[in-house]
Structure formats: structure tokens, C-alpha cells
C-alpha positions as CSV (number, residue, x, y, z in Angstrom):
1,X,52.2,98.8,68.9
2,X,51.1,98.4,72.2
3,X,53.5,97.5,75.8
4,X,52.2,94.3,75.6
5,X,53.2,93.5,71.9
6,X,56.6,94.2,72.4
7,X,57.1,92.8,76.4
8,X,58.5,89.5,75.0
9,X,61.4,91.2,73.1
10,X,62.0,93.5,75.3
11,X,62.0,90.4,78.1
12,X,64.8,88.4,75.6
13,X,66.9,91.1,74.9
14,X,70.4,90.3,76.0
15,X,71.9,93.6,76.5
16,X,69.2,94.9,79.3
17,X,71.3,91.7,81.2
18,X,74.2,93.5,83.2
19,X,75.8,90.1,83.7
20,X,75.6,89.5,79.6
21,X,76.6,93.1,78.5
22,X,79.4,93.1,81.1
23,X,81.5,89.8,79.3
24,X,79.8,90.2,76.0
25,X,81.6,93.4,76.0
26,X,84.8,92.3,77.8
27,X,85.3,89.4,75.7
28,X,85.5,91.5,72.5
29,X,87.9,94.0,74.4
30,X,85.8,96.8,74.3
31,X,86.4,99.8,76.6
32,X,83.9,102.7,77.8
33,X,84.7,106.1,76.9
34,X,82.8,108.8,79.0
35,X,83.4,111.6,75.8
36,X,81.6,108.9,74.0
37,X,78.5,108.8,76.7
38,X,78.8,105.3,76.4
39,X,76.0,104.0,79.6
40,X,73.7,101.9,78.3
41,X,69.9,101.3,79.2
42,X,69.5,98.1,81.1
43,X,66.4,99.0,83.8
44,X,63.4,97.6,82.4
45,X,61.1,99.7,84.3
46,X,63.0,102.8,82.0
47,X,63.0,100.7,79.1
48,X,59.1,100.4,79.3
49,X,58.3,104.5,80.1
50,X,60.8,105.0,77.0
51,X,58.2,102.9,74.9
52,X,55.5,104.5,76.1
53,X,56.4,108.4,75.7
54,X,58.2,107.7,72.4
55,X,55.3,105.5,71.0
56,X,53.2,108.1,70.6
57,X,54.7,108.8,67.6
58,X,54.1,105.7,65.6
59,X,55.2,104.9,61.8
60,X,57.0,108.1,61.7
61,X,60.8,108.6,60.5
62,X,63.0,108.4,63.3
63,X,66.8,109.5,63.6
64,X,68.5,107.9,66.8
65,X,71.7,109.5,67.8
66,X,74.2,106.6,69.1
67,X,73.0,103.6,68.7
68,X,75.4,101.6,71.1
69,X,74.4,98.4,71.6
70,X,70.3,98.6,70.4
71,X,68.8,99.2,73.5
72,X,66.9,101.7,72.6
73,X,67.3,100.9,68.8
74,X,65.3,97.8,69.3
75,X,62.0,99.8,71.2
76,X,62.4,102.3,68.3
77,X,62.6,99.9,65.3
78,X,59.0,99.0,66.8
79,X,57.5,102.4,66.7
80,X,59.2,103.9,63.4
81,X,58.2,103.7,59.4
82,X,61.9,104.6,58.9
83,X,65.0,104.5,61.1
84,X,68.4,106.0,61.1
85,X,70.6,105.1,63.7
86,X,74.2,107.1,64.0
87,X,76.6,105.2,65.7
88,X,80.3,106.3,65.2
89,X,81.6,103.6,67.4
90,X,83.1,101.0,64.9
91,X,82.2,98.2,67.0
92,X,78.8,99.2,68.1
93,X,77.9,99.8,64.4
94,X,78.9,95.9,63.7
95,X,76.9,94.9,66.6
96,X,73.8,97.1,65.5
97,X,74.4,95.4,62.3
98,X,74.1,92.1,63.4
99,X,70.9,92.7,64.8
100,X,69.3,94.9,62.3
101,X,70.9,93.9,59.0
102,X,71.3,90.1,59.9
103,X,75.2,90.1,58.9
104,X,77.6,88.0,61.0
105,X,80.7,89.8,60.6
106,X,82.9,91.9,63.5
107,X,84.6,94.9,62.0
108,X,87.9,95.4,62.8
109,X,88.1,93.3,66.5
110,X,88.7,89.5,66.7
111,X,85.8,87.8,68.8
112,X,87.5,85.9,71.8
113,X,84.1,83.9,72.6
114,X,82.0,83.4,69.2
115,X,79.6,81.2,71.1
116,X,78.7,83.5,73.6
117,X,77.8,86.1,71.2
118,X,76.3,84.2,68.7
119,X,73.9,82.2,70.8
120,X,71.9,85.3,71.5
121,X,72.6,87.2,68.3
122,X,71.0,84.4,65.8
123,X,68.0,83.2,68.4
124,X,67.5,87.4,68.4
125,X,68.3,87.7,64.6
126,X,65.7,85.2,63.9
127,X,63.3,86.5,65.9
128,X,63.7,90.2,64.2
129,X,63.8,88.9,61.0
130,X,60.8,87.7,61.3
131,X,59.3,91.4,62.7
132,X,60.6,93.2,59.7
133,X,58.7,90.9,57.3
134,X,56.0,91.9,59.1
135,X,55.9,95.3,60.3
136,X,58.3,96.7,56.8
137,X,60.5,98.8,59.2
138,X,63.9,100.2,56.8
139,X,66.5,100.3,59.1
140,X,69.7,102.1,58.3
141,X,73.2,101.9,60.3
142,X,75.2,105.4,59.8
143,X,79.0,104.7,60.9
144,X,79.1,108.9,61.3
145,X,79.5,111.6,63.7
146,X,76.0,113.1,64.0
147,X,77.0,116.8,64.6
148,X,79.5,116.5,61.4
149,X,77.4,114.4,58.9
150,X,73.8,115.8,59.8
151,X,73.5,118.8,57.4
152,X,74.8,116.4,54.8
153,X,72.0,113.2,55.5
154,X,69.2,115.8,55.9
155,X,70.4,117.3,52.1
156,X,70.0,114.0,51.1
157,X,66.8,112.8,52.5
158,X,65.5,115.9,50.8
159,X,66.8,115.1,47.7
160,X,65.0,111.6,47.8
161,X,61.5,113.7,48.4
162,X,60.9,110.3,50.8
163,X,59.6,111.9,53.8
164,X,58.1,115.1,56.1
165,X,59.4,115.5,59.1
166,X,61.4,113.3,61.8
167,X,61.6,112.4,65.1
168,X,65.0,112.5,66.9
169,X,65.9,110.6,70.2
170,X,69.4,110.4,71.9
171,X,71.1,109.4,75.0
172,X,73.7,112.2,74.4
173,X,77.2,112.8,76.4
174,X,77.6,115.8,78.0
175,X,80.3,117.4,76.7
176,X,79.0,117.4,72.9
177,X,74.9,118.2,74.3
178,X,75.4,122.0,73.1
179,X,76.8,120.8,69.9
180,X,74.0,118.6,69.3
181,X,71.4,120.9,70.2
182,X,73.0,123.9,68.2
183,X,73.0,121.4,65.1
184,X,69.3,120.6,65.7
185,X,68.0,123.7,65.8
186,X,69.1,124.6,62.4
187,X,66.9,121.7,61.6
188,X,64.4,122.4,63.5
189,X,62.1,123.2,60.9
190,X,61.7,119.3,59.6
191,X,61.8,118.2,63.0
192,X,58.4,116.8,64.9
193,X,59.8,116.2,68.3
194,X,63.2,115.6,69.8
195,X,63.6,113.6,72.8
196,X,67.1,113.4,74.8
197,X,68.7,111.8,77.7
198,X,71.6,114.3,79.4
199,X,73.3,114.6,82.6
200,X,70.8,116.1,85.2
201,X,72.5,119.1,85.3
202,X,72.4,120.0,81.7
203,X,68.4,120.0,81.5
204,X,68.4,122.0,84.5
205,X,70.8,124.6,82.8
206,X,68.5,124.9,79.2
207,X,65.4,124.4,81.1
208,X,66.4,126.8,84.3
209,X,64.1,129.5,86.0
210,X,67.1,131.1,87.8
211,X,70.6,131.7,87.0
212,X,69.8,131.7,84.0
213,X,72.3,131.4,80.9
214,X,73.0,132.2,77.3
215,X,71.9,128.6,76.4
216,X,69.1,128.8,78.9
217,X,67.6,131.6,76.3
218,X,68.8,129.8,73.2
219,X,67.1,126.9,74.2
220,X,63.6,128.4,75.1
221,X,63.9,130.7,71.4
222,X,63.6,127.4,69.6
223,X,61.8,125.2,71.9
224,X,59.2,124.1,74.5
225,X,61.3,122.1,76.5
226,X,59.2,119.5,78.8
227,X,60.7,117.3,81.7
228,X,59.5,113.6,81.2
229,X,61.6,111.8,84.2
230,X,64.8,111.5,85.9
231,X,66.7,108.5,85.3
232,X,69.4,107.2,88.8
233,X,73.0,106.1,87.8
234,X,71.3,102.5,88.2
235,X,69.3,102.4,85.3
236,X,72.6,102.1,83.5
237,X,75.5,100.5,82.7
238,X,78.1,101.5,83.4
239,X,76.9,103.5,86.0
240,X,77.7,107.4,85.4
241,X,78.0,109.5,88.3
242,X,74.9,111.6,88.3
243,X,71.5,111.5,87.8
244,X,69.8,111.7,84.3
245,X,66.7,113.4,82.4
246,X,65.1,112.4,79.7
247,X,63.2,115.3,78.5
248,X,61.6,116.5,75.3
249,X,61.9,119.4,72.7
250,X,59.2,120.3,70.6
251,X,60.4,123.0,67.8
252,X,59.1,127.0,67.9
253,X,58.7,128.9,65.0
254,X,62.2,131.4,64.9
255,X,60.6,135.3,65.6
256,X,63.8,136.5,63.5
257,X,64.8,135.6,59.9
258,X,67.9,134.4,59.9
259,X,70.4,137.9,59.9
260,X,68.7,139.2,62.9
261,X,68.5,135.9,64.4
262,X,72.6,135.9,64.4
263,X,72.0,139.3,65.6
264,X,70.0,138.8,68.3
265,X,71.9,135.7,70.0
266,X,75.0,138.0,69.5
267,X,73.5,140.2,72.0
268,X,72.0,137.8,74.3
269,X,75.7,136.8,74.5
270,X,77.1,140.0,74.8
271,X,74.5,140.3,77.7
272,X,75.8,137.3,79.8
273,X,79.7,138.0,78.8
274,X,80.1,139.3,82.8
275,X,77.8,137.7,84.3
276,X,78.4,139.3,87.7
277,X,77.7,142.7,86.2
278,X,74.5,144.3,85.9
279,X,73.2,144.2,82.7
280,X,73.4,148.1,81.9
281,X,77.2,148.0,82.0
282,X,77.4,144.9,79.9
283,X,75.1,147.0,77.0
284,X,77.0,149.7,77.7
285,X,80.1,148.4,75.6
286,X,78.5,147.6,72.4
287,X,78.1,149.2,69.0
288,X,75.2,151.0,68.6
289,X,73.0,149.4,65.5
290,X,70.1,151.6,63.9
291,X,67.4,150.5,61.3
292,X,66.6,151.9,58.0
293,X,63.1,150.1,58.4
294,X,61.5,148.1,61.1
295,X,61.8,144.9,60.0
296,X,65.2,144.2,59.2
297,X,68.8,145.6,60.4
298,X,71.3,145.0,57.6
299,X,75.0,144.8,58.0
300,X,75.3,148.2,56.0
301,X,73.2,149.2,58.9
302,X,75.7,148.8,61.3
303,X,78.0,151.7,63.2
304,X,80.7,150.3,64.0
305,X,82.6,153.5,65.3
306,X,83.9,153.7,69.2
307,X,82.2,157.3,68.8
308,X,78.5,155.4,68.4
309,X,78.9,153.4,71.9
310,X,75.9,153.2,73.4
311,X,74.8,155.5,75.7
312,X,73.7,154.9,79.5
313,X,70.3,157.3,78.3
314,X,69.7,154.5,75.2
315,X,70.1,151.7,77.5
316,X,68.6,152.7,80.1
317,X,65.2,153.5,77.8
318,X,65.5,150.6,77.1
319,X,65.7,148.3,80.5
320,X,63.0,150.9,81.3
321,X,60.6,149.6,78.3
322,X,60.9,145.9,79.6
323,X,60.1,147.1,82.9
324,X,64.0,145.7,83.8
325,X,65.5,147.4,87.4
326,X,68.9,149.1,86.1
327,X,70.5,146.7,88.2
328,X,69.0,143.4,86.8
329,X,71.5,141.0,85.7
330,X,71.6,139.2,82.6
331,X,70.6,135.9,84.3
332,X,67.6,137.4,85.9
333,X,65.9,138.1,82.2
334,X,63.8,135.7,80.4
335,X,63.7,135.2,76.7
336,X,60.5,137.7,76.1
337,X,62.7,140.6,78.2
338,X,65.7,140.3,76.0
339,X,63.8,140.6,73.1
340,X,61.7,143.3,74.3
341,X,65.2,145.3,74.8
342,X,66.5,144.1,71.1
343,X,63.5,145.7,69.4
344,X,64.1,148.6,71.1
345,X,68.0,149.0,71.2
346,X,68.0,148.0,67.6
């Protein structure tokens, strides 16, 4: 579906109306919560580049974490064959089910203005309802916490045998992005493309050049991350205080199996555990690991004695292979140099 298809919907939809979203939500006594991430899309301009970017993945399964109030559940029930929307918000899950499953009833809050929010729900109702006659999209409302109820949908999706991979899209608080991402990458492997909206300052941490981090290395050994564009406080409501990015994350395949994966991240944190300190020093405290064979270390593998520290010789050879100065830092190293120095330590 093209732009112009959807323009008219996206031209009647009440919640891109500040003035509408502001007393529909007030006159149902609903509050914002900033651990929830709860700022909604209103700018059309946004709304539009969203459908464009996103529609490039037509009739494919989608998973949207946090619904809210459907503003960018309605753009994606255009584009996908299948969507899943997690919403843990009791009240935002009613509303999404209003629009998407046609049902009239508020869970669990007593409407103060019917009128005003069933004006615009049936005339958009209708107007949906009509769309998914046509176009056959299943749409599914989850009432779950995505990070905790994940593993458990994906088991069962597999069980079904109904689909290949998914798409993911979120506009994702900050405090819970690591969680989210952590719980994606075991995923990873069924997942086409992911596409988020964080805080300005949490892309720049996964995605950074400099000062780099632990999660700057996680991120880059599972994906190619891609900026798309930066979003102002304005393009929401309510308005957070910083800038957004809405980036994407397109899955690697893992270099490790899974033990020396574990393994490996367990050094890349050991690596940045004093950051201030060069790099040699922070190696310098750990447990020297051999290998029986090349290909794997196994935990019976392991020396675990204070006696098998490493030595400053080992690391050293080691820094020296990756063609690291002895007084690099952690956050000066790239993903390829840290696992340039794991082969070798290990």
C-alpha cells in the first residue's frame, strides 16, 4: 500500500489531534508514566516517513511493542499479513481493542464523556472494519509485558508452524531499551528487521564510534544498526525532554555458539569494568582459560586458580596481535579488536 492509499486514515485519525488526545485521555483519568515511555506520535510529517521506511516490508508478520493509543498500530495494520501488538497498559489495551477488535467495552475505568469517545471510535470502527474485510489483516491485542512474555509467544508461534520470520517496531522507554534489546537478540534468529524509537542518547550509546561501551559492542555483535531520523520533543505528546531516533537493526549471524558467546561478552565486560584503566590492567585480573581444541572452550576447560592469573607477557601478546597500544582503553576497541584478543587469550 502506497502513501496515498492510506493519507485519508491517517488524515481522520483522532489521536494525531493534540487537542483530542489531551481530553480524550483526561476525561477517562488517565495519567502518563515516563517508566512506561508513554509519548505518543501526533506529527504527521513523522507519521508519513514511519509509513514509508516500515512499508517496505509489506504482508509480513509484525510484532509492535506498546501499542498505546494506535498511532503507529493503525500505519502498521496497513503494511502487515499478521500483527501482534503488546500493550501492558490496561487501558491502552481496551482502547486498541476498540479500534481493532470492534468491542465497545472500557476495562476497568468508568468513561466520564461516552460521547466524546464514541463519536470518533465508531465513525473510525466503521471505517476499519471495512479495511479488514478487505485487506484480511489478523490483528491480535497482547495485555503483556513484552520482555517477560516474549520467549513464551515466540514458543508458541512456533508451535502453530504459521509463519517465518517477523518484523519488530517500538517506541521503547528508556529505562527498559537494554532489556528489550538483550531479549531480542536471543531472537534474533527469526527476526527480519527491528525498528525502534529511543531517547537520542541511547542510539548514540549502541551505535557510538567513541567512548565506546559494553552495550556499544553487544549491540554491533548482533546487528547492523542504521540511523533513519531524529524525531524533536514536538513530534509528541506529551512532549519528553530530549530528542528521539528512530533507527533500525537488522540481525548478524552470532561468530560464537552459544557457551563461548557467554564467554566472550563476559570478557568484553570484564574489559570495561574500570573504564578509566587501560585495558592491560583490567585483563590482568582474570582467570586464565586454555582450549583443548580450537573451536570450543568448555567449562572443564577453565583454571580457575589465583595461581593461573594472567600474566602481563599473555596480555600483552595479545594487545600486540590486535595491533592495541598497551595503553588503549577498553572504550577505544571496536568489536573486531576484542575478538581478535578473545581468540588469542583463550
Amino acid at each position: 500500500m502506497e502513501r496515498e492509499e492510506i493519507r485519508e486514515i491517517i488524515e481522520s485519525y483522532p489521536f494525531y489531534k493534540v487537542f483530542f488526545l489531551k481530553e480524550f485521555l483526561t476525561n477517562n483519568n488517565v495519567w502518563f508514566r515516563k517508566s512506561k515511555g508513554q509519548n505518543f506520535l501526533i506529527d504527521k510529517n513523522y507519521v508519513y516517513k514511519f509509513f514509508d521506511e516500515i512499508s517496505k516490508y509489506q504482508n509480513e508478520d509484525i510484532i509492535e511493542i506498546g501499542g498505546g493509543s494506535g498511532n503507529l498500530s493503525i500505519l502498521l495494520s496497513f503494511i502487515a499479513k499478521n500483527l501482534f501488538i503488546f500493550e501492558i497498559d490496561s487501558f491502552f489495551a481496551s482502547i486498541l481493542r476498540i479500534i481493532f477488535d470492534g468491542k465497545d467495552t472500557w476495562i476497568g475505568r468508568e468513561k466520564k464523556d461516552p460521547d466524546l469517545a464514541n463519536d470518533y471510535m465508531l465513525s473510525l470502527k466503521e471505517k476499519f472494519n471495512d479495511f479488514r474485510i478487505e485487506n484480511k489483516c489478523k490483528i491480535e491485542i497482547l495485555q503483556q509485558d513484552f520482555i517477560s512474555f516474549f520467549d513464551f509467544f515466540i514458543e508458541n508461534q512456533i508451535e502453530k508452524s504459521n509463519f517465518e520470520k517477523f518484523v519488530i517496531v517500538g517506541n521503547i522507554p528508556y529505562n527498559i531499551s537494554t532489556q528489550i534489546l538483550t531479549k531480542i537478540s536471543k531472537n534474533k534468529d527469526i527476526t527480519t528487521i527491528i525498528y525502534l524509537t529511543t531517547q537520542k542518547e541511547y542510539f548514540v550509546r549502541i551505535s557510538g564510534k567513541e567512548n565506546r561501551s559494553f552495550l556499544t559492542i553487544f549491540a554491533d555483535y548482533h546487528f547492523i544498526i542504521d540511523k533513519i531520523f531524529d524525531l524533536p520533543p514536538s513530534a509528541f505528546y506529551p512532549k519528553p525532554e530530549v530528542e528521539s531516533t528512530f533507527f533500525s537493526l537488522k540481525p548478524k549471524r552470532s561468530i560464537f555458539d552459544d557457551y563461548n558467546e557467554k564467554l566472550f561478552f563476559k570478557f568484553v565486560s570484564k574489559a570495561f569494568s574500570s573504564k578509566r584503566k587501560m585495558l592491560i590492567n583490567n585483563f590482568s585480573k582474570m582467570n586464565k582459560m586454555s582450549r583443548t581444541n580450537e573451536s570450543r572452550i568448555t567449562e572443564s576447560n577453565l583454571i580457575g586458580s589465583e595461581d593461573e592469573i594472567f600474566s602481563y607477557e599473555n596480555v600483552r601478546n595479545a594487545l600486540n596481535a590486535a595491533n592495541i597500544s598497551l595503553f588503549a582503553r577498553a572504550e577505544e576497541l571496536g568489536l573486531e579488536q576484542f575478538i581478535t584478543i578473545f581468540r588469542k587469550l583463550f
